[in-house]
N, C-alpha and C positions, 0 to 999 in steps of 0.2 A: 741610763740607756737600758730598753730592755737582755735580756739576755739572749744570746742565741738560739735557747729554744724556745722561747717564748715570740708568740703575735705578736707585732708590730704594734705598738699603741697607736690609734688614730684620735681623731678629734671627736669623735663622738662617742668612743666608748666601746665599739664594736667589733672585734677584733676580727681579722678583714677572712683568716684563714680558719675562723670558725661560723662564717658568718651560713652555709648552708647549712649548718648542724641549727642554729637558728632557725632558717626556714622548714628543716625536719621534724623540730618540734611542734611548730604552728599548726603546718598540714596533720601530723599526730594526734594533736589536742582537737583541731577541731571534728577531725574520725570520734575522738573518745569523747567529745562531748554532742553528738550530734543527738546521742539517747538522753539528755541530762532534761529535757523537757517534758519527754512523753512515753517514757519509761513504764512507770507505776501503773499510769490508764491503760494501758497498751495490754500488761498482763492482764489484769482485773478483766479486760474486754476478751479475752482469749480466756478465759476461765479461772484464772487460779486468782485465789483467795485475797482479801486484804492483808490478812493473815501472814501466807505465804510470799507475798508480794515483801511484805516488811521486814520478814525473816529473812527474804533472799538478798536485799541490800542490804541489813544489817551485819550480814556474811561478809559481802563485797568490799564494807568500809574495813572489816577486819582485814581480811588480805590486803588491801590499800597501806592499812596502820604496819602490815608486816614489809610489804613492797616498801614503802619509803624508808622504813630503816635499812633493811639489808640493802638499797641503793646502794649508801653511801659506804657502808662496812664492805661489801665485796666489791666497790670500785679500789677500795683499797687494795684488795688482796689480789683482784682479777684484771683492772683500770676499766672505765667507765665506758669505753668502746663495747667490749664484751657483754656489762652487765647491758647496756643499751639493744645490743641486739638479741640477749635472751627477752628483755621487756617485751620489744615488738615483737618475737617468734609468738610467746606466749598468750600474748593478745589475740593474734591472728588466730592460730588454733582454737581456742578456747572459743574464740567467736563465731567463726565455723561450725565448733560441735554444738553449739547454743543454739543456732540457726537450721543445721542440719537435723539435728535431734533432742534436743534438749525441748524448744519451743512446740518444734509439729507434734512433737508426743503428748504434750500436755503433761509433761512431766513436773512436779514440782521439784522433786527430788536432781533430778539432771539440770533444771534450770537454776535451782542453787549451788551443784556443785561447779557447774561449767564460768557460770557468772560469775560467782564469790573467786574463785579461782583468777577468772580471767583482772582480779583486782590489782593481781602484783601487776600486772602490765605496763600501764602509763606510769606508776614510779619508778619500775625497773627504768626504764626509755629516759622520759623525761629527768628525776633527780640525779641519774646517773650523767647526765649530758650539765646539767646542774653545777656537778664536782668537774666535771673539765674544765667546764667556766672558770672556776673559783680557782683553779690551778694553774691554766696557763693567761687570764688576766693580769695585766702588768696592778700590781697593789695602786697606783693612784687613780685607776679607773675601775677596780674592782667594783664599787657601788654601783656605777653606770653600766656593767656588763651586765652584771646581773639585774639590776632593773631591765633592759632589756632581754633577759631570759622571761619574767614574769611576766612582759610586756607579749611576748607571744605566746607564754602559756597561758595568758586569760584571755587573749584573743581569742583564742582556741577552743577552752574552756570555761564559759560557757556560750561564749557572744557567739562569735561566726559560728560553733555550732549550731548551737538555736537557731541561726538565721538558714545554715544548710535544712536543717529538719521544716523551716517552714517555708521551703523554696519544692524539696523535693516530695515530702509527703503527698500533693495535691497529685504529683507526676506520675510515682512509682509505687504511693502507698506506705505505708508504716513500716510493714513488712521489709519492702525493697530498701526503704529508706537506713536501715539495718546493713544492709550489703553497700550501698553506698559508703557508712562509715568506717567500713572493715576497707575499701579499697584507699580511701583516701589514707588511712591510719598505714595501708602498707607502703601507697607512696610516700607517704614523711618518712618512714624507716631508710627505706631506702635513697631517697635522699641526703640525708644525714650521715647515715654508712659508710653511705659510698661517696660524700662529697667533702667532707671535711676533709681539712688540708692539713691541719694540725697535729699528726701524728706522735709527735712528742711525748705529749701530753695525753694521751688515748691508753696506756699501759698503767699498770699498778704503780702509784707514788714512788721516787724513791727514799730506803730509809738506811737509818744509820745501823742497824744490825740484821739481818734476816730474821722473819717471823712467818710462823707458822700460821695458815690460814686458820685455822681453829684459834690460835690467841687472838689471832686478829678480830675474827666473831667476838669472840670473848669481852675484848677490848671495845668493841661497841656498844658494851652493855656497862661496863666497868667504869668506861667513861663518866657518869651519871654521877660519878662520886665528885667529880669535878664540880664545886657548888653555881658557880657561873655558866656551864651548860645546861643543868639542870635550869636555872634559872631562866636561860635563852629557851630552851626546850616550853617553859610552860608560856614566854611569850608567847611563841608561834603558834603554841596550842591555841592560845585567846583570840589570836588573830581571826582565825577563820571559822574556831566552833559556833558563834552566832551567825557567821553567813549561811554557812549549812543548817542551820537550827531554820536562819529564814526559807531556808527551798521549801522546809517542808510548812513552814506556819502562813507565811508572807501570800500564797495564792490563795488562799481560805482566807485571811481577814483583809486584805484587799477587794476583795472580788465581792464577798457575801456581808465584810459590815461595812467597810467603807463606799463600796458601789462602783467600782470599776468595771466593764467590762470584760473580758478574759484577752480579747484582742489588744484593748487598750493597755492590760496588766506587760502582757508580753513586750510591749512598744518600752513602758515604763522601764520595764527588768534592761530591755535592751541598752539603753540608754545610761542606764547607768552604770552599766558594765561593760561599754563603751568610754565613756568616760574613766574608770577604774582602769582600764588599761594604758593609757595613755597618762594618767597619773602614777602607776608602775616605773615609767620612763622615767619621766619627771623628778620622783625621790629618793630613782638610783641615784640623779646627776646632783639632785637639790642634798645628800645625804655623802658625796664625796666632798661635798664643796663647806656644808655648818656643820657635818659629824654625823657618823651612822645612828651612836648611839640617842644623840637630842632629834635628828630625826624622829626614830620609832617611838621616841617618849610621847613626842609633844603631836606630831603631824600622824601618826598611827595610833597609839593607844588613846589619848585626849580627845582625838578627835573624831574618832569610834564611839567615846562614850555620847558625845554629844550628837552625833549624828543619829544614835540607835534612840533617843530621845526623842529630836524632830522627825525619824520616819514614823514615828508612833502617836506620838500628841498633836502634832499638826495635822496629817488628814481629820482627826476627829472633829476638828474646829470648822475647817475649810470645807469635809465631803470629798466625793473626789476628780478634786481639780488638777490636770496631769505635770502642771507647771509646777505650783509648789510642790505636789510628792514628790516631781523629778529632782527638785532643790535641795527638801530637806535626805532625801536618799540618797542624791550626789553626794551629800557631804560627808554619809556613813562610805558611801561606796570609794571616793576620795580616798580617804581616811584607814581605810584595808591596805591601801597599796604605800603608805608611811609607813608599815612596816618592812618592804623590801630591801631597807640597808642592814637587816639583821640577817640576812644571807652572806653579805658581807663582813660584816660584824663575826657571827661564829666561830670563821675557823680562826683569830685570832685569841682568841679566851683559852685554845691549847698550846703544845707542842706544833713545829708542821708537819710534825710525821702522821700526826694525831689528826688533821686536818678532813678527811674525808671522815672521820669514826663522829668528829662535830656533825659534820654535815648530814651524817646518816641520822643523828638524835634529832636534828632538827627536822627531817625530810619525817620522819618518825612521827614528831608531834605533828606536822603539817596534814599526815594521813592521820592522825586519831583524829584531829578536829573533824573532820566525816561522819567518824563513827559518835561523837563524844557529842555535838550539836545535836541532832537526832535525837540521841539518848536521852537527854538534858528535855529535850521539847517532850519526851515520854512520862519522864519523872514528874515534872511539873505540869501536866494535864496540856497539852496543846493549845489548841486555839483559845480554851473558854478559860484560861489563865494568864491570857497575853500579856497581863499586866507585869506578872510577878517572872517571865520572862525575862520581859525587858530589863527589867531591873536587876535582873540575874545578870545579863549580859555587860549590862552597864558598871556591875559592880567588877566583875572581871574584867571586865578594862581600865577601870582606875587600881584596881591591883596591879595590874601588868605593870601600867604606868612605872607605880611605886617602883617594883623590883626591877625594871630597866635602869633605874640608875646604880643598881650597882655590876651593871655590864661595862667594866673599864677595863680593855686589854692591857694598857699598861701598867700593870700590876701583878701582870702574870707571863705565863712561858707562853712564846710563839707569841710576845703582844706587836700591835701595829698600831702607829701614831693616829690613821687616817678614823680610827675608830669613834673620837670623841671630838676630835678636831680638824676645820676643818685644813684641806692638803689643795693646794694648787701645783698643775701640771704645770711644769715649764714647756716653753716652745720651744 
C-alpha cells in the first residue's frame, strides 16, 4: 500500500495529485520550444552574424548543461517546488529583457547574455518537477510516471511547439510569435504552482542527518565517483547528443541532398516526434513491466543505432519518399524514448537520500547532450562529413549499449528490484 504521503497509485501510472504539474509542464515546454524551429533564421534576418547566431546558442546549451544539474542538487537542498518556480521566474524575465532590449537593439552582446542566461529555465522548471515525480511515485509505477513526464515534455518540446510557431507566425509574425511563447510558458508555471496537490513531496527530501546546502552542492558533483552514475550519466548523454547533432545537420541534408521540400521536411520532423512521444509512454510502462535496465539496452541504445543507420542509407537509395523516411526515422525516433526507464533506473544506483544529487547528474548530461551534439557536428565538419557522423553516433550507441549492463541496482545501496526485472502491480 502506498504510504500516506504518497499519490495514490492508479492504473495508468499517473499519479492523480500530481497530474496538473504534468499539464504545467506540457504548456511550459511547448512556450520553450515554440523558438526551437526558427530561431537561428530569425537572427541572421535581423542582422547579426552566423557567427554570432552560433555563439549565442552555444552559450544557451551551456547554461542548459548548468540548469539541469543544479535542478536536481538544489531540489535536494531547497525541494523541487521552489527550484520550479525560480526556473519559470527566470525564463520569463530573461525573455522579456531579450524581447524588450536585447533583440530591438541589435545587440549581440545582450542577445547572448539575456538568451544564454535565460538557459537555466526550462531545467530549473521542468527537471525539477522531474525529481518530484521520482519521489512521490509509488516504486512499481515509477517507470510509467516518468514515461509520462517525457511523454509531455516532448510533446512540448519540440512538436506542439513547432506546430504553435507554424499556426501563429502567419498571424502575429516571428516577432509576435516570441510573446506568444513567453505567455503560454507563464501559463504552465502557474499552472503547476498553483495546482499540484502533492505537497508532500514539494520540499527538500528528507534525510538521516542535516546537511549543509553547500555539502549538498558538493555532493552533486562528488557523486560522480559513484562508478554506476557516471556510467548512467554518459548513457543519457548518448541518448540525446545525436538528436541535437540532427537539428542542426538533418535540414541541410534533407532538403538540399536528399530533395525534400522545407514544408514537407517540417511534416516529416513532425511526425516523428509525434510518434517519439507517445513511445516515451509506451517504455515507461513497457520498462516497469521486462525491466528498466534491458529496456534502455536493447529498445533505446540498439535501436538508435540501427535507426541512425536507415535515416541515412535509405533516403539515398529511395530519394525523397516521405513514407520510407518517415519509417526508417520513426525507428531512430522510437528508439530515443527506450531510454526513458533510465530516469527511473537512476536514483536506485545510490543511497535515497542521494536520490535527487542522481537525478541532478543525470538532468546534467541530459543538458550537455545540447551542447556536446552541436559540438560533435563542428569537430567533424557538418553536413559535407555526414558520413563519418553517423557513424560517430552509431558507434556511441553501441557503446552505451555495452555499459548499460552493468547498471544493476541491486548490487548496490538504495538498490530496487523493478530495475532489471520485471514487477507487476497487484490489484
Amino acid at each position: 500500500m502506498p504510504s500516506p504521503k504518497s499519490p495514490r497509485p492508479d492504473r495508468i501510472g499517473l499519479p492523480a495529485p500530481l497530474l496538473l504539474g504534468y499539464l504545467g509542464v506540457l504548456l511550459f515546454m511547448i512556450g520553450d520550444g515554440v523558438e526551437s524551429n526558427y530561431l537561428s533564421p530569425f537572427l541572421e534576418d535581423e542582422g547579426f552574424t552566423a557567427g554570432h547566431v552560433a555563439t549565442t546558442i552555444s552559450v544557451y546549451g551551456v547554461f542548459v548543461a548548468i540548469g539541469s544539474w543544479l535542478s536536481g542538487t538544489l531540489s535536494a537542498v531547497l525541494g523541487p517546488r521552489r527550484v520550479m518556480l525560480y526556473g519559470a521566474a527566470s525564463w520569463i524575465v530573461l525573455e522579456c529583457a531579450l524581447l524588450t532590449w536585447g533583440i530591438p537593439a541589435h545587440s549581440p552582446t545582450l542577445v547572448t547574455v539575456f538568451y544564454g542566461l535565460r538557459g537555466i529555465g526550462y531545467p530549473f522548471f521542468a527537471y525539477a518537477f522531474l525529481v518530484w515525480v521520482t519521489q512521490a511515485a509509488p516504486e512499481h509505477q515509477r517507470g510509467t510516471s516518468v514515461g509520462w513526464f517525457w511523454f509531455v515534455f516532448g510533446a512540448g518540446l519540440p512538436t506542439l511547439g513547432s506546430l504553435v510557431a507554424g499556426v501563429t507566425i502567419p498571424i502575429v509574425g516571428e516577432f509576435g510569435t516570441f510573446w506568444v511563447s513567453t505567455a503560454l510558458v507563464a501559463l504552465g508555471a502557474l499552472t503547476a504552482l498553483l495546482g499540484v496537490r502533492d505537497l508532500s513531496h514539494a520540499g527538500p527530501a528528507p534525510r538521516d542527518e542535516p546537511a549543509s546546502p553547500l555539502r549538498e552542492l558538493l555532493r552533486g558533483i562528488t557523486i560522480l565517483r559513484e562508478p554506476r552514475v557516471t556510467v548512467g550519466a554518459f548513457v543519457r548523454l548518448v541518448n540525446t547528443a545525436p538528436n541535437f547533432a540532427l537539428f542542426v545537420v538533418a535540414p541541410l541534408y534533407f532538403t538540399r541532398t536528399i530533395g525534400f521540400s522545407q514544408s514537407t521536411y517540417l511534416l516529416l520532423v513532425t511526425c516523428v516526434y509525434t510518434a517519439n512521444i507517445f513511445a516515451n509512454l509506451g517504455f515507461g510502462i513497457l520498462g516497469d513491466r521486462l525491466g528498466w535496465r534491458r529496456t534502455v539496452t536493447w529498445f533505446g541504445c540498439v535501436l538508435c543505432a540501427a535507426g541512425m543507420l536507415l535515416l541515412y542509407y535509405v533516403p539515398q537509395l529511395t530519394g525523397p519518399n516521405f513514407w520510407v523516411t518517415l519509417l526508417c526515422w520513426g525507428v531512430y525516433g522510437i528508439g530515443l524514448a527506450g531510454f526513458v526507464p533510465l530516469t527511473a533506473l537512476m536514483p536506485g544506483l545510490v543511497r535515497p537520500a542521494d536520490s535527487a544529487n542522481a537525478l541532478g547528474v543525470y538532468s546534467l548530461a541530459a543538458g550537455l547532450s545540447a551542447f556536446v551534439g552541436p559540438a560533435l557536428v563542428g569537430l567533424l565538419g557538418g553536413t559535407a562529413h555526414m558520413t563519418a557522423l553517423i557513424w560517430t553516433f552509431t558507434g556511441l550507441y553501441l557503446a552505451a549499449a555495452a555499459l548499460s549492463l552493468t547498471l544493476d541496482p541491486r548490487t548496490g545501496p538504495g538498490h530496487h528490484a523493478p530495475a532489471t526485472e520485471p514487477v507487476h502491480s497487484q490489484a
